[in-house]
N, C-alpha and C positions, 0 to 999 in steps of 0.2 A: 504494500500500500504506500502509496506516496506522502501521505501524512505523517507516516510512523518515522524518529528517528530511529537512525542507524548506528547505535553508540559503541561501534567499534569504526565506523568510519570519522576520522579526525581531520578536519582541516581549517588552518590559519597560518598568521604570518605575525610575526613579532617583530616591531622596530625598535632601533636605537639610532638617538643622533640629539647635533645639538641645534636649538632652537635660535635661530640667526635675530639680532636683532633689527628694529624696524629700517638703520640706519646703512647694513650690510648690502654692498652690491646687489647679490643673489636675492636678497628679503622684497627691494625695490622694482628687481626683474619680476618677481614673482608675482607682487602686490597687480604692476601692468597687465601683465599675461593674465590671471584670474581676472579684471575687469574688462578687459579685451573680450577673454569669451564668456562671461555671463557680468552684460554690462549693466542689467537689473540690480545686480547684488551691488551698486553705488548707492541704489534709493532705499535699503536697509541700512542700517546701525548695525555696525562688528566691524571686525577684526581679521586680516591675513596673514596667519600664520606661517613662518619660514623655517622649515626641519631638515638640516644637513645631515642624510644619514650616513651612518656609520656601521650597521648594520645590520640585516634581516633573515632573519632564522623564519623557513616557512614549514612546516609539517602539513603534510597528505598522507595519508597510510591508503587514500586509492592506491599509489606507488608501490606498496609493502607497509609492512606493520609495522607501525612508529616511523616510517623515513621521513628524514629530516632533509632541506636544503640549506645552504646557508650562503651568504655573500655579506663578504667584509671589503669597503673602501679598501684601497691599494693608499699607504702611508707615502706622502711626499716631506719634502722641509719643511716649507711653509703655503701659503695657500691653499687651494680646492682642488680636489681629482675626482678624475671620474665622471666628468659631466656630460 
């Protein structure tokens, strides 16, 4: 049945990263782009959040039981990777 869950099937994704302030290049790109394509969300009150991740652990046990993904940014000096 379709309604039933299936609580041996697992699937999600975990993030980590750091939250860019308003001020950040990428924060500013982002802020654009979100108003660009949903230009409605100007005539509400909030907020656009900016999340540099760092990285996401996804579980599907469709794949196998418990398999895990994961992806970790590549560390440089200084600045952003990965984009």
């Amino acid at each position: 049945m379709p309604d039933k869950v299936n609580r041996l099937i697992t699937r999600g994704a975990q993030l980590q990263g750091e939250m860019l302030p308003d001020t950040h290049p990428l924060a500013q790109d982002a802020y654009q782009q979100y108003h660009k394509k949903y230009p409605m969300a100007l005539a509400i009150k909030g907020e656009v959040f900016t999340v540099l991740l760092s990285d996401i652990k996804m579980t599907d046990s469709k794949l196998g039981f418990g398999k895990k993904v994961y992806w970790k940014r590549q560390e440089q000096s200084k600045g952003v990777t990965n984009l």
